[in-house]
Backbone atoms as SQL, in Angstrom:
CREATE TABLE atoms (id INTEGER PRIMARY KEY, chain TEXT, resi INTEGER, resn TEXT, atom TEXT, x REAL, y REAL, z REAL);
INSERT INTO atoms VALUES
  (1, 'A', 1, 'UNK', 'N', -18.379, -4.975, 17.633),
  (2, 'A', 1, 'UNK', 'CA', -17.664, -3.959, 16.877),
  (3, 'A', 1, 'UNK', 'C', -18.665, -3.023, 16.217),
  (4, 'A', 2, 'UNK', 'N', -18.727, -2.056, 16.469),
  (5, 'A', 2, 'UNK', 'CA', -19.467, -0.540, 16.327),
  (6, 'A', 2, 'UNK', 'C', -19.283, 0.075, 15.710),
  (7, 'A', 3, 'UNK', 'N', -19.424, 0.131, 13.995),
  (8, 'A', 3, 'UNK', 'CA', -19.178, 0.981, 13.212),
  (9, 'A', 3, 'UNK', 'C', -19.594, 2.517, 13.525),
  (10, 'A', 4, 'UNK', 'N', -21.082, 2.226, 13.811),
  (11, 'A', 4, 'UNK', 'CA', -21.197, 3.726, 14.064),
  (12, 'A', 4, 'UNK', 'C', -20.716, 4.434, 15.382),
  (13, 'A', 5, 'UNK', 'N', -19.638, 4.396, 15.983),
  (14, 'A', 5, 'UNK', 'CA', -18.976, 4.480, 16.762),
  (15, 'A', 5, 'UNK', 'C', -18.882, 6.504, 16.227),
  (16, 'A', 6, 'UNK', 'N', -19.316, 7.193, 17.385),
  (17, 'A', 6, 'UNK', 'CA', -19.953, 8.472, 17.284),
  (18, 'A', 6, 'UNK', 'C', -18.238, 9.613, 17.341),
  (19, 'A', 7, 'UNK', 'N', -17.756, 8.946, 18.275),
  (20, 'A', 7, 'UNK', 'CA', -15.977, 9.480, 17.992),
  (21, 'A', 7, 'UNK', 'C', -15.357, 9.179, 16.582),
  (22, 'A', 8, 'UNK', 'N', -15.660, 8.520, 15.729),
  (23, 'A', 8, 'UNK', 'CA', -14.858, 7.950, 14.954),
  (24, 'A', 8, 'UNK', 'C', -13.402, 7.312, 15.194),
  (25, 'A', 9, 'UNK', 'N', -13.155, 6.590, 16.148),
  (26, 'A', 9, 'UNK', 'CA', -12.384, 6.083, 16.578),
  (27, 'A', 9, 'UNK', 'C', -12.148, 4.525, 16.249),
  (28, 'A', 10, 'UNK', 'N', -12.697, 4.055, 15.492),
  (29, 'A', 10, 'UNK', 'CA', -12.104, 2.683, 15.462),
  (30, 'A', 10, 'UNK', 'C', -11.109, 2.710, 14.296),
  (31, 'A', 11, 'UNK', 'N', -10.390, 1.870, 14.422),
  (32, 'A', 11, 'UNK', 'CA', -9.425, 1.308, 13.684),
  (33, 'A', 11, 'UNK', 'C', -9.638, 0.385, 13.502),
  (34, 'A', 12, 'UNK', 'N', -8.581, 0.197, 12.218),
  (35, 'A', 12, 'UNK', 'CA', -8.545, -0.677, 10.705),
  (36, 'A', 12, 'UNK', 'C', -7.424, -1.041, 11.289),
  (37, 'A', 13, 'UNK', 'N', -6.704, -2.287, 10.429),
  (38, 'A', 13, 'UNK', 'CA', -5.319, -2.642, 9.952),
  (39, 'A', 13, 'UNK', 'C', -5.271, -3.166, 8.211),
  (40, 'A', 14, 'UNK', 'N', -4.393, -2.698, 7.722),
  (41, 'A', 14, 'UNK', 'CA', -4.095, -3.044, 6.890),
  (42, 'A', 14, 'UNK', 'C', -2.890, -3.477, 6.615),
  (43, 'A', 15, 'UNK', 'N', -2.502, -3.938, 5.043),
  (44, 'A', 15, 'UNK', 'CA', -1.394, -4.305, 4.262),
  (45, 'A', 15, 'UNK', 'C', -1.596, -3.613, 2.704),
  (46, 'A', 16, 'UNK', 'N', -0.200, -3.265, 3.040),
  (47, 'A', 16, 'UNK', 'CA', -0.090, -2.528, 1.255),
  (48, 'A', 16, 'UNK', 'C', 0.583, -2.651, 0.461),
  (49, 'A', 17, 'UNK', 'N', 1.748, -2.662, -1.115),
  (50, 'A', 17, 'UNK', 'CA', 2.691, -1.951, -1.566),
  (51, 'A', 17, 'UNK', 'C', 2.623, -1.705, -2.262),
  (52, 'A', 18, 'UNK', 'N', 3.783, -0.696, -1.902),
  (53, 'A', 18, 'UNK', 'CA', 3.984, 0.362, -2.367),
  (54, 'A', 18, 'UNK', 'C', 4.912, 0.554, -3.645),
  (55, 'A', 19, 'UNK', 'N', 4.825, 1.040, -4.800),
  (56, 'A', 19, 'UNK', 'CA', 6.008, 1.329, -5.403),
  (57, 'A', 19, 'UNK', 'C', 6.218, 3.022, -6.010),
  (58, 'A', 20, 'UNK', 'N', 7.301, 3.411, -5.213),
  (59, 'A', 20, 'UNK', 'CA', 7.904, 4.428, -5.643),
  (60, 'A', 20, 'UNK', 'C', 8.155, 4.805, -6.883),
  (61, 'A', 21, 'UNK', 'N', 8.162, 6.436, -7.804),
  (62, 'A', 21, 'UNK', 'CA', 8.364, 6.627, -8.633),
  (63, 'A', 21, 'UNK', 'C', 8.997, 8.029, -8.093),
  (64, 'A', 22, 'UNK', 'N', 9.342, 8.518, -9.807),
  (65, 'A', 22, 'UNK', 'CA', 9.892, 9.975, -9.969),
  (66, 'A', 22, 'UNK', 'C', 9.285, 10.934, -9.165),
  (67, 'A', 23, 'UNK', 'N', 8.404, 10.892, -9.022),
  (68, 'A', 23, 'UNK', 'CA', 7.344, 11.871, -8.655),
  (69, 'A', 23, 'UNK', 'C', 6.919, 11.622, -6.692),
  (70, 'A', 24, 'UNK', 'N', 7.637, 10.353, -5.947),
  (71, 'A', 24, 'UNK', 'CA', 7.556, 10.184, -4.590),
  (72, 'A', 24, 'UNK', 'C', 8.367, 11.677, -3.936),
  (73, 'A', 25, 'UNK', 'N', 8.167, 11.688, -2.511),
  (74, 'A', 25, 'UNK', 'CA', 8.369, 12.544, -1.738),
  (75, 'A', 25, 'UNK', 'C', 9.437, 11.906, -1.590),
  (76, 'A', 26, 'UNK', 'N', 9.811, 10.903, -1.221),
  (77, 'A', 26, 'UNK', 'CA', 11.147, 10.109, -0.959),
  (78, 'A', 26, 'UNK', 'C', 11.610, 8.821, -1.551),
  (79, 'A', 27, 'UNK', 'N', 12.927, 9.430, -2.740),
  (80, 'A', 27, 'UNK', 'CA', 12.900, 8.735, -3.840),
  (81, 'A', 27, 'UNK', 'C', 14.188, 7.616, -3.281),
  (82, 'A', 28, 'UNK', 'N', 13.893, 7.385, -2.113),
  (83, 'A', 28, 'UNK', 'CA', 14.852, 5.647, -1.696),
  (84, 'A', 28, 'UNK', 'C', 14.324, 5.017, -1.109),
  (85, 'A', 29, 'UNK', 'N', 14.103, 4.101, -0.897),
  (86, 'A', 29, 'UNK', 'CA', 13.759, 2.477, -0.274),
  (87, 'A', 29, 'UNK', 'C', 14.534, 1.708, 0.468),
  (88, 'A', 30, 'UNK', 'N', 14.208, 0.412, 1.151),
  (89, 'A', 30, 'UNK', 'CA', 15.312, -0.404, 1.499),
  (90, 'A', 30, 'UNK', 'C', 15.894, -1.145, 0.549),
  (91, 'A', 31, 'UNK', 'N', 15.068, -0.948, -0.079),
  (92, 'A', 31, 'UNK', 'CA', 15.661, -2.207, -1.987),
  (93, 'A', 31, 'UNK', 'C', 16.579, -1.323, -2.611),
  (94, 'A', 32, 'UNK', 'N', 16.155, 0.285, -2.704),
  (95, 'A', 32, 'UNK', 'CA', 16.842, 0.981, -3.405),
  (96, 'A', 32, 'UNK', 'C', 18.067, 2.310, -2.757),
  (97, 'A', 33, 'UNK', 'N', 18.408, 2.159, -1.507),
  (98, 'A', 33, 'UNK', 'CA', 18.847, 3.189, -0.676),
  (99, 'A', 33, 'UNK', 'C', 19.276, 4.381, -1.698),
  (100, 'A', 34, 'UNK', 'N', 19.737, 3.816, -2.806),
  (101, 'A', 34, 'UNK', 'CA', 20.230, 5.294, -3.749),
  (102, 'A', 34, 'UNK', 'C', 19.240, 5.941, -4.168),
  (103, 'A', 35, 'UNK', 'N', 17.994, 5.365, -4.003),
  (104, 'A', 35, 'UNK', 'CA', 17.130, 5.850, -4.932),
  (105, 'A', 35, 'UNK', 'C', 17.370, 5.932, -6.689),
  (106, 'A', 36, 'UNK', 'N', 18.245, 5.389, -6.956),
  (107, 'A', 36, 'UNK', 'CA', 18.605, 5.185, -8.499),
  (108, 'A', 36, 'UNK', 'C', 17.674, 4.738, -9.135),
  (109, 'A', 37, 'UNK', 'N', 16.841, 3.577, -8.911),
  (110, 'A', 37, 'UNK', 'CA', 15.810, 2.957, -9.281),
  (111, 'A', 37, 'UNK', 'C', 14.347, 3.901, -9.580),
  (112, 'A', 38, 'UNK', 'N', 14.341, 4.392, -8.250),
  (113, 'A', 38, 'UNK', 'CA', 13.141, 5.210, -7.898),
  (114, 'A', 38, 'UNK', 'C', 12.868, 6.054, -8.833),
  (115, 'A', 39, 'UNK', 'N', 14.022, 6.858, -8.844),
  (116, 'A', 39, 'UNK', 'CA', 14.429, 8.212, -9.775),
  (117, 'A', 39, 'UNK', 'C', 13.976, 7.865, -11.747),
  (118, 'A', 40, 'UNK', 'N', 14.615, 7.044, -11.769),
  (119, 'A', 40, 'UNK', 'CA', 14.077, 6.510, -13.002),
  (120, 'A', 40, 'UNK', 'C', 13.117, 5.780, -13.270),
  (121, 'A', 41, 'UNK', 'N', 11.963, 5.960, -12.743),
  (122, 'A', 41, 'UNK', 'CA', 10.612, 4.962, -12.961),
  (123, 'A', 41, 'UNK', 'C', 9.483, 6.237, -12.704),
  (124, 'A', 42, 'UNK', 'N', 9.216, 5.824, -13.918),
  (125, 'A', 42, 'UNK', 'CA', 7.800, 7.173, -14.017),
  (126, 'A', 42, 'UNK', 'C', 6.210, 6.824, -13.122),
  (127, 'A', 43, 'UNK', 'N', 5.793, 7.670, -12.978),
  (128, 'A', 43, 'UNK', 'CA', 4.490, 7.040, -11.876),
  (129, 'A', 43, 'UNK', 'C', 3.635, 6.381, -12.798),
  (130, 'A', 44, 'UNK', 'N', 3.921, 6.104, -14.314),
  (131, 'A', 44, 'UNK', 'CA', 2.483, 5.595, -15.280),
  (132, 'A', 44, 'UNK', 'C', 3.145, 4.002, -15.187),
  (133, 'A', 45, 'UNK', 'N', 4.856, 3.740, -15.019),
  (134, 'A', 45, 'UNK', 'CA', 5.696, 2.625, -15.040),
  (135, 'A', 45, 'UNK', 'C', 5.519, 2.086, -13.792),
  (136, 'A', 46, 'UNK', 'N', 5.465, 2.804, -12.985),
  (137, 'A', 46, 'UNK', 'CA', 5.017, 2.146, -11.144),
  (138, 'A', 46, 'UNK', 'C', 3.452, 1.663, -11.082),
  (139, 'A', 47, 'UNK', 'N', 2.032, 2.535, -11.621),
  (140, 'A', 47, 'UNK', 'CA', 1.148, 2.260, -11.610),
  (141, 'A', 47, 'UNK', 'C', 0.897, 1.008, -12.676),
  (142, 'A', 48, 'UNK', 'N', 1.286, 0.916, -13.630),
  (143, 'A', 48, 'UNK', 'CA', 1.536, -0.199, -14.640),
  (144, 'A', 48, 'UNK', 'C', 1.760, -1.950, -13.774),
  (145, 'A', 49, 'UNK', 'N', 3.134, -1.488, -13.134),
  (146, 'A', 49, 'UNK', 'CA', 3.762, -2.568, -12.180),
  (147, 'A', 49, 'UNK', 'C', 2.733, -3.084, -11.528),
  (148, 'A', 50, 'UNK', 'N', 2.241, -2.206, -10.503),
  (149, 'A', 50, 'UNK', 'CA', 0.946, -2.483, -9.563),
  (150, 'A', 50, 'UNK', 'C', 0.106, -3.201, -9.943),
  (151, 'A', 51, 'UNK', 'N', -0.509, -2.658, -11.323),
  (152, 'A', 51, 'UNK', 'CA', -1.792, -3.581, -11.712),
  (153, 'A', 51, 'UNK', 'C', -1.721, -4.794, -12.012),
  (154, 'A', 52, 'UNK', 'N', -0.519, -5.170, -12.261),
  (155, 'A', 52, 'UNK', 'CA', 0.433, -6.632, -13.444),
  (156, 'A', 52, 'UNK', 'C', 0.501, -7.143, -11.616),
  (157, 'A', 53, 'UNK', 'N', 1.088, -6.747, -10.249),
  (158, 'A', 53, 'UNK', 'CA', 1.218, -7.334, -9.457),
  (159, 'A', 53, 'UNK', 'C', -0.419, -7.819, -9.075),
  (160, 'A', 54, 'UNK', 'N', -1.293, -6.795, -9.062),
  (161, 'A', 54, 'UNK', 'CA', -2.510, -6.719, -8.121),
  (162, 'A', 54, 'UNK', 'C', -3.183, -8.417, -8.932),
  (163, 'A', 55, 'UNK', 'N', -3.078, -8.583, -10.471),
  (164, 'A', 55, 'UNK', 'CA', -3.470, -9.170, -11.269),
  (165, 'A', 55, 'UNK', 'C', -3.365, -11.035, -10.651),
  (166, 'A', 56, 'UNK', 'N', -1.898, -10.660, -10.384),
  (167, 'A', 56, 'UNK', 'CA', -0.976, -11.672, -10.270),
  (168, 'A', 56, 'UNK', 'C', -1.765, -12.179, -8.783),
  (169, 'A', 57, 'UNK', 'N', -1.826, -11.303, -8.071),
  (170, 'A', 57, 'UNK', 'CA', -2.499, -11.742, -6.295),
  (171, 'A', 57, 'UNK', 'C', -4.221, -12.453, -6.519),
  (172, 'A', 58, 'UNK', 'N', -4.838, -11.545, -7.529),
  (173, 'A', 58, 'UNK', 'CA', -6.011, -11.638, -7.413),
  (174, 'A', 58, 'UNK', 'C', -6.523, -12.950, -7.938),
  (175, 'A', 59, 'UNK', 'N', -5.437, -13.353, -8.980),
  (176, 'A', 59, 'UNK', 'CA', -5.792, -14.791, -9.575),
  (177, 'A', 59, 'UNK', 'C', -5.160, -15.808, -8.976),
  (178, 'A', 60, 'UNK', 'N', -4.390, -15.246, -7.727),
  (179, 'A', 60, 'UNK', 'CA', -4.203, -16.558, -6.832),
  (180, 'A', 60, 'UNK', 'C', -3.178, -17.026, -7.284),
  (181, 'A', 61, 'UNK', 'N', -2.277, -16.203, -8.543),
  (182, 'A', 61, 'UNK', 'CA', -0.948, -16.983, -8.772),
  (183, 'A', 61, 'UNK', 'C', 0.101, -16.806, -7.338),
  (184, 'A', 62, 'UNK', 'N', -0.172, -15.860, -7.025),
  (185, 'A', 62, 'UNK', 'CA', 1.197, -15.170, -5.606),
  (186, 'A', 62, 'UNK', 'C', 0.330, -15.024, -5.055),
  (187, 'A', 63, 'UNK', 'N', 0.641, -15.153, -3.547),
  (188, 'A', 63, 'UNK', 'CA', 0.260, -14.417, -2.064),
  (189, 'A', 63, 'UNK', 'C', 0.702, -13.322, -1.866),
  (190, 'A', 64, 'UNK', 'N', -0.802, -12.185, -1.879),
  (191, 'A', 64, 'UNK', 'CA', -0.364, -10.682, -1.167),
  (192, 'A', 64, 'UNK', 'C', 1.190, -10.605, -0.406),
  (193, 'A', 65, 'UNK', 'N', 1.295, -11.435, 0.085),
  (194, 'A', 65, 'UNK', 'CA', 2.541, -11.023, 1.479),
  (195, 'A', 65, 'UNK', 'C', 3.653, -11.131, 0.668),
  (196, 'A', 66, 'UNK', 'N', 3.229, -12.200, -0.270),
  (197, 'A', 66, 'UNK', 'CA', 4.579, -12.430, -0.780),
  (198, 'A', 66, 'UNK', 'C', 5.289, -11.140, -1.408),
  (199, 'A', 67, 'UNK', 'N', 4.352, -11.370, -2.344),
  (200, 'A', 67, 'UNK', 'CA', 4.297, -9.426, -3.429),
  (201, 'A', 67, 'UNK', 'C', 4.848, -8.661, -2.547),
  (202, 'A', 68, 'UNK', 'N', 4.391, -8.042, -1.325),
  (203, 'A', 68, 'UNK', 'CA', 4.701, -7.239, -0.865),
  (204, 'A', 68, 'UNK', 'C', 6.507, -7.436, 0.019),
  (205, 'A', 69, 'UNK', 'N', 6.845, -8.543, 0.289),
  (206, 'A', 69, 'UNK', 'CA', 8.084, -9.270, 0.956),
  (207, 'A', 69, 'UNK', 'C', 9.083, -8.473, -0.369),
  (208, 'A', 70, 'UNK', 'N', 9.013, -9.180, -1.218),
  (209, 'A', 70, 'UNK', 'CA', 9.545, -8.776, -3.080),
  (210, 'A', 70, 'UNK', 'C', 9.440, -7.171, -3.303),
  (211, 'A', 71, 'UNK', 'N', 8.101, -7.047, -3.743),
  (212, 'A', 71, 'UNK', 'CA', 8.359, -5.640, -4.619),
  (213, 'A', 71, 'UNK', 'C', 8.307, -4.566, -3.829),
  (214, 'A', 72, 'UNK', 'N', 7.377, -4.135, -2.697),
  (215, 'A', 72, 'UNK', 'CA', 7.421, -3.128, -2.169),
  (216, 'A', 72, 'UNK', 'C', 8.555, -2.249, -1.216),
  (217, 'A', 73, 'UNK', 'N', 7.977, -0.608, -1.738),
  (218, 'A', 73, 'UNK', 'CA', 9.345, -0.322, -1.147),
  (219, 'A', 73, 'UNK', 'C', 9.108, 0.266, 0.216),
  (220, 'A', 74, 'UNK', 'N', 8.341, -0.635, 0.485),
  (221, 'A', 74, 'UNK', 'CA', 7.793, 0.423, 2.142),
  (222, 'A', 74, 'UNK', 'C', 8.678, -0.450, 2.955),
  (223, 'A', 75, 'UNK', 'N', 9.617, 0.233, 4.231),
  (224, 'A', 75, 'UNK', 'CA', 9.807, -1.213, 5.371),
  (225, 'A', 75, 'UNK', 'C', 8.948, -2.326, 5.677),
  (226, 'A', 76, 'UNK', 'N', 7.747, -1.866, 5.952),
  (227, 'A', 76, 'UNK', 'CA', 6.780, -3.021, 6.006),
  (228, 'A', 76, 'UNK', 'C', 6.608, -4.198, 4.662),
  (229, 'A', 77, 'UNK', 'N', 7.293, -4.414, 4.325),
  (230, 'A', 77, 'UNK', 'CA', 7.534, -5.630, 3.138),
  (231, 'A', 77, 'UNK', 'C', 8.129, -6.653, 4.608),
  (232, 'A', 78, 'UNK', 'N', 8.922, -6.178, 5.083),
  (233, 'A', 78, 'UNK', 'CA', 9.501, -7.166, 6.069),
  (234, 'A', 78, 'UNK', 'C', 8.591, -8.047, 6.609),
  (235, 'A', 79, 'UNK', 'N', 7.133, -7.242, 6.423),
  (236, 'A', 79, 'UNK', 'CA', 6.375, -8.078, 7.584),
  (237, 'A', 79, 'UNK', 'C', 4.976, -8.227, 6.678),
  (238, 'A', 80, 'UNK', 'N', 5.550, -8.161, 5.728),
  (239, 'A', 80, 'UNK', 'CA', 4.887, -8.874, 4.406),
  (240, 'A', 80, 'UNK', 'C', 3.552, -7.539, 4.069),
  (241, 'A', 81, 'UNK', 'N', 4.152, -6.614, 4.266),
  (242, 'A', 81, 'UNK', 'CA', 3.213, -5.174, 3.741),
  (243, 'A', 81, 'UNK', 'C', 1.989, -4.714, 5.054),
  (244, 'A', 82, 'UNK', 'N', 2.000, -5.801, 6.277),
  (245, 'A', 82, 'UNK', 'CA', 1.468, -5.263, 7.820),
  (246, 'A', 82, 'UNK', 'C', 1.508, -3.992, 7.710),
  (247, 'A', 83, 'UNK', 'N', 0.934, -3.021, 8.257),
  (248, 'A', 83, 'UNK', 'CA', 1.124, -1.938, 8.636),
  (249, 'A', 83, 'UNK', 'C', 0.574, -1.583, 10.044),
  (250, 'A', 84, 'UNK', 'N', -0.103, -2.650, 10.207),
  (251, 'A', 84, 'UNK', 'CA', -0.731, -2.964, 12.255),
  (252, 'A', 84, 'UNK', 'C', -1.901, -1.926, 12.225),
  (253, 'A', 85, 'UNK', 'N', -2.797, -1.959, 12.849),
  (254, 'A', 85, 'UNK', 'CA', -3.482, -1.108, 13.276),
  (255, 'A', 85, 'UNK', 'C', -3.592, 0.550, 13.542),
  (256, 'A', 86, 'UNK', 'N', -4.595, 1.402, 12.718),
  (257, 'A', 86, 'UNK', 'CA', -4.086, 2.319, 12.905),
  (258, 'A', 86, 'UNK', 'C', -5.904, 3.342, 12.905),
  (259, 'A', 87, 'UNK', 'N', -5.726, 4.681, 13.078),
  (260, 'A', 87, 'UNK', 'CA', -6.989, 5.129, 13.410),
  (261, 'A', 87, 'UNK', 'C', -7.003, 6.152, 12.274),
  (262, 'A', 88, 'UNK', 'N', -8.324, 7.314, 12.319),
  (263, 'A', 88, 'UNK', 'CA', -8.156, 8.601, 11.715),
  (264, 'A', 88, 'UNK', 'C', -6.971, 9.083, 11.294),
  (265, 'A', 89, 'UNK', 'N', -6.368, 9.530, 10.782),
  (266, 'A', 89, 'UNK', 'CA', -5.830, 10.893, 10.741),
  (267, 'A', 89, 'UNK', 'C', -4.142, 10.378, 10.998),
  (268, 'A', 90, 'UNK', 'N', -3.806, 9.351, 11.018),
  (269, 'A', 90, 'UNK', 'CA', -2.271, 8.487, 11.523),
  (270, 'A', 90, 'UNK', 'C', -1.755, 8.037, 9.734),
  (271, 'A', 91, 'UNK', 'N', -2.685, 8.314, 8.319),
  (272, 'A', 91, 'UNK', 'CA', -1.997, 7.693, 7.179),
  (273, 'A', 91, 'UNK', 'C', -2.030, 9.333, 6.534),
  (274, 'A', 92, 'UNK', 'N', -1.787, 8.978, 5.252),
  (275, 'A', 92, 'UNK', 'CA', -1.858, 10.072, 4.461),
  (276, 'A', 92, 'UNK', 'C', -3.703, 9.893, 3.741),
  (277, 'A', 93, 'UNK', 'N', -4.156, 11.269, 3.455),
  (278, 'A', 93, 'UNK', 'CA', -5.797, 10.901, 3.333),
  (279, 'A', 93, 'UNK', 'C', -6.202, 10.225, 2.195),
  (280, 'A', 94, 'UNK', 'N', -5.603, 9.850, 0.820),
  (281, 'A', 94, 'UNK', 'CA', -5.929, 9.078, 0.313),
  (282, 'A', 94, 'UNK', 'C', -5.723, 7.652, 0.293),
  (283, 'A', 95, 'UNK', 'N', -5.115, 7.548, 1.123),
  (284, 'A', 95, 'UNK', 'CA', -4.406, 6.146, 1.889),
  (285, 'A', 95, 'UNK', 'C', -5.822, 5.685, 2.973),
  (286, 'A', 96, 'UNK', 'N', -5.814, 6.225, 3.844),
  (287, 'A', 96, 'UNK', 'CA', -6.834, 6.130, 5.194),
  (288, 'A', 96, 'UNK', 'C', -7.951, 6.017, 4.558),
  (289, 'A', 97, 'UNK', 'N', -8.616, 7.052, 3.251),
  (290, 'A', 97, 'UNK', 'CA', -9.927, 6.812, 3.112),
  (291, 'A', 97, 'UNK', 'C', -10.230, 5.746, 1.976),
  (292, 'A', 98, 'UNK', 'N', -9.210, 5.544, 1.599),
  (293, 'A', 98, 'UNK', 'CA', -9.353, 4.014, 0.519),
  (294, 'A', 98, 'UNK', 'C', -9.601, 2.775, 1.383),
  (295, 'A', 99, 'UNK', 'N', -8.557, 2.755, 2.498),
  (296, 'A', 99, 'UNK', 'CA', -8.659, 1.708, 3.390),
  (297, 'A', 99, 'UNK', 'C', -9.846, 1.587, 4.349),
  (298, 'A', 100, 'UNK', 'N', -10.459, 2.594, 4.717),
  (299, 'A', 100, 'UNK', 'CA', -11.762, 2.992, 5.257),
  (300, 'A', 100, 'UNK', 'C', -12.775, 2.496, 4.760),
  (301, 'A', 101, 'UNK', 'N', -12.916, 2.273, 3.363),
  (302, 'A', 101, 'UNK', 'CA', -14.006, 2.507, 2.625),
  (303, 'A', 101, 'UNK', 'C', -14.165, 0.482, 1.914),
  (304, 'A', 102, 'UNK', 'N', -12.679, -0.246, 2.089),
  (305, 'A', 102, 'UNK', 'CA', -12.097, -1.870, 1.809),
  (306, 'A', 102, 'UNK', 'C', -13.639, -2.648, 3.115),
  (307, 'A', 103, 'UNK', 'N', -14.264, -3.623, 2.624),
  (308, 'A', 103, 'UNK', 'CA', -14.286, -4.481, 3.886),
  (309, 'A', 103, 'UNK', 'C', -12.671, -5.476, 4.036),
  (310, 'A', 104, 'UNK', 'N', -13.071, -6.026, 5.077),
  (311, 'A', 104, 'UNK', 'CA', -11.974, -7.002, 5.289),
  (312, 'A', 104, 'UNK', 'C', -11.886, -8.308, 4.038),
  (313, 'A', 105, 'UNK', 'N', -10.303, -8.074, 3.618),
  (314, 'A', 105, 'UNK', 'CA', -10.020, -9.083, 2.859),
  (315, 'A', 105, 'UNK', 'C', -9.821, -8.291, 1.192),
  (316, 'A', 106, 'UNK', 'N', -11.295, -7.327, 1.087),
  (317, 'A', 106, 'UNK', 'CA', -11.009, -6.507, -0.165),
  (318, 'A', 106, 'UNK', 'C', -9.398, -5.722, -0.458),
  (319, 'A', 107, 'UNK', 'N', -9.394, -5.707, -1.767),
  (320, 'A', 107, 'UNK', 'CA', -8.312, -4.976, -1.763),
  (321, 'A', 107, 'UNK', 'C', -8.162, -4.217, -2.760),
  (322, 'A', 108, 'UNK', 'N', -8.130, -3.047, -2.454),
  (323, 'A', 108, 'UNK', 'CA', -8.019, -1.722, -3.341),
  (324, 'A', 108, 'UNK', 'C', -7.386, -1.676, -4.987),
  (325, 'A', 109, 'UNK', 'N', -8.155, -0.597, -5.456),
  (326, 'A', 109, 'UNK', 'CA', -7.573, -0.091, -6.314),
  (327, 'A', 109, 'UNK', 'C', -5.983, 0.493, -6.550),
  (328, 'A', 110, 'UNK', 'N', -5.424, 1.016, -7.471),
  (329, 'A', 110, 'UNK', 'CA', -4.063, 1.767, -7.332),
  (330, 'A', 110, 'UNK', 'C', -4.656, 2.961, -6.176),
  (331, 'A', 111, 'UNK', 'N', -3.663, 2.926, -5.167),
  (332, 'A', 111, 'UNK', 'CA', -3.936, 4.455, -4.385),
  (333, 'A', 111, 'UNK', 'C', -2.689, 5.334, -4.837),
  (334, 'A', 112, 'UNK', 'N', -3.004, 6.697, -4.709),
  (335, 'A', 112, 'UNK', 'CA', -2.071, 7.155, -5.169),
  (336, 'A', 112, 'UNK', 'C', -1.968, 8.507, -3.936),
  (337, 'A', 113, 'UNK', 'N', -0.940, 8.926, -3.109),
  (338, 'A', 113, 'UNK', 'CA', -0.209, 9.540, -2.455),
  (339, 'A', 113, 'UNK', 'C', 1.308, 10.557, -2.719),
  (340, 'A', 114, 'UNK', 'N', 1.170, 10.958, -1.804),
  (341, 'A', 114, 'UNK', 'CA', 3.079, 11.478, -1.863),
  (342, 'A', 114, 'UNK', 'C', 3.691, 11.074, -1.925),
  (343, 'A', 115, 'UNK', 'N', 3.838, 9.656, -1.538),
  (344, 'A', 115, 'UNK', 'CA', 4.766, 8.677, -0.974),
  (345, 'A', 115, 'UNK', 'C', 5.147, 7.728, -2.422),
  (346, 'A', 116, 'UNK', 'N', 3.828, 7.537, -3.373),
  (347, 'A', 116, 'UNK', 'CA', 3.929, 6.645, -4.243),
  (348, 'A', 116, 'UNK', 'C', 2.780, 6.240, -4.766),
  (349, 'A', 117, 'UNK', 'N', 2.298, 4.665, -5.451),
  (350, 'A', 117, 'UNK', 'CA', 1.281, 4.140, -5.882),
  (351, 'A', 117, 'UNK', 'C', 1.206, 3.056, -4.926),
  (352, 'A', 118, 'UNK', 'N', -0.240, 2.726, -4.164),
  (353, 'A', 118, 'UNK', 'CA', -0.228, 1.721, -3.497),
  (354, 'A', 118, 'UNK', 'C', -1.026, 0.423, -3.841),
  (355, 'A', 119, 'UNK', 'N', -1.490, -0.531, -3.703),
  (356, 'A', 119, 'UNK', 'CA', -2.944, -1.695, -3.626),
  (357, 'A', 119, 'UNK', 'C', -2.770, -1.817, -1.952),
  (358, 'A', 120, 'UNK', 'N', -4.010, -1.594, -1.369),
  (359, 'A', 120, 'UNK', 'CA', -4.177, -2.035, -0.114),
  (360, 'A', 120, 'UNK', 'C', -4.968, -2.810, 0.484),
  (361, 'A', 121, 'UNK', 'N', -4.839, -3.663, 1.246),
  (362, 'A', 121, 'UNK', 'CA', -6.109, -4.923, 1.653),
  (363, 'A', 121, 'UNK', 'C', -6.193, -5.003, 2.702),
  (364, 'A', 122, 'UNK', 'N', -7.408, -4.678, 3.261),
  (365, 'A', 122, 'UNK', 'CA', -7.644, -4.571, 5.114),
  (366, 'A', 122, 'UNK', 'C', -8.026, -5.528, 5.476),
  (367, 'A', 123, 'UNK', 'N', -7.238, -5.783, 6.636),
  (368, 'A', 123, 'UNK', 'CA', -6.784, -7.040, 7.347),
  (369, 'A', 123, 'UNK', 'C', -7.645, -6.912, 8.468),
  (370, 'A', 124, 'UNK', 'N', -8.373, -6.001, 8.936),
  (371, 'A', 124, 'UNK', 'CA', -9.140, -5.844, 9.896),
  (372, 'A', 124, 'UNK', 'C', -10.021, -4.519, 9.973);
């Protein structure tokens, strides 16, 4: 495996979640289809959540997957926050270059996007 791979073509996989706030591009979920929830949770109350979850993973009380099965509002909770393999330019850029930058197993800071606040941990 060839980091310096001159195309920049290799791919990562990761796992993430996500939690939506006021301020997402798309304020419903599968937890929340009304987005009722969404709508009323400020991004300082979502980033808050995150850290209290990230806390919770890092000391080994919960399993990442689990967290993500539970709180996140991405579909991929189904498959415990998977997001499978993916290359350049296929996430949103503060998403891709957080996960870019993880070795395997690390797991991110709050990311923050259009979409929401994330923690992400590359799985490969």
């Amino acid at each position: 495996m060839s980091s310096t791979n001159k195309n920049n073509t290799e791919k990562v996989r990761a796992s993430h979640i996500l939690i939506k706030h006021s301020g997402s591009r798309r304020k419903a979920s599968w937890k929340d289809p009304e987005g009722t929830i969404i709508s009323n949770t400020s991004k300082q109350t979502a980033v808050e959540q995150l850290k209290a979850l990230k806390e919770d993973i890092v000391s080994g009380k919960i399993k990442f997957e689990d967290v993500a099965t539970r709180y996140s509002d991405c579909s991929s909770a189904k498959r415990g926050g998977d997001l499978g393999p993916f290359g350049r330019g296929q996430m949103q850029q503060p998403f891709e270059e957080a996960t870019y930058a993880l070795k395997v197993g690390e797991i991110s800071d709050i990311v923050d996007t259009d979409s929401g606040v994330h923690i992400i941990v590359r799985t490969a």
